[in-house]
N, C-alpha and C positions, 0 to 999 in steps of 0.2 A: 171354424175348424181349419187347422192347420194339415196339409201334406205333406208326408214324409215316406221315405223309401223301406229304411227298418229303423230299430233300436239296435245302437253301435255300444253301449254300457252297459254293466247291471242297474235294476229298477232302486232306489235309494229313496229315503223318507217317507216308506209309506203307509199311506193312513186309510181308514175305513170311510166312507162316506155317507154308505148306507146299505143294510143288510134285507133281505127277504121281502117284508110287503111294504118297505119304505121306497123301495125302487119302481119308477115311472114304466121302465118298463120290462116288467116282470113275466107278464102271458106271450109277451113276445121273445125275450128269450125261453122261456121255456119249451115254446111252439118250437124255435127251430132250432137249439141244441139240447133240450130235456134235462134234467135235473131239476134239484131241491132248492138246495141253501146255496140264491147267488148274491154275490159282496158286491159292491160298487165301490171300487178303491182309489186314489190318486196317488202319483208319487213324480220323483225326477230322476230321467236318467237323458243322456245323449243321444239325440238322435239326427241323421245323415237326413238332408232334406233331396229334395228330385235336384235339383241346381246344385249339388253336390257339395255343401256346405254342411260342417256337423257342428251343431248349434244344444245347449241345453233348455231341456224343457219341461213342461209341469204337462203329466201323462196323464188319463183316467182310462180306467175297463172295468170290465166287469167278470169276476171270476168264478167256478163253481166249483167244489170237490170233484174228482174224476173226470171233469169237463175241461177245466184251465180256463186261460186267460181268452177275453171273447170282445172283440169291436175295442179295439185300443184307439184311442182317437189323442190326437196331441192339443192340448189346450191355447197356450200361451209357451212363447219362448222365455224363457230368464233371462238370455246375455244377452 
């Protein structure tokens, strides 16, 4: 897993990965932000690393109705 400070772009190409009980870890978010139907999504957008360099990259979270986007984590850089 990559470190990064924020996301500097809108999220772009993004796709489903895995919905509800296909998700590894589902009791645990539910444990600590509640809700129903969470997605597990990927996508790319730019983001500003701690070394202050803004680099594109391939994102994953996990999201839920009323709850939003939850442990964004950066994958892989693209450039």
């Amino acid at each position: 897993m990559i470190r990064f400070r924020r996301i500097v772009s809108p999220i772009e190409n993004i796709e489903r990965i895995a919905r509800r009980f296909s998700i590894d870890e589902l009791s645990n978010l539910r444990r600590l932000f509640g809700g129903e139907n969470w997605r597990k999504l990927k996508g790319t957008a730019s983001v500003e690393l701690f070394t202050g360099e803004i680099r594109l990259a391939e994102i994953h979270w996990y999201e839920c109705h009323g709850i939003g986007k939850r442990k964004i984590k950066v994958k892989q850089l693209l450039d």
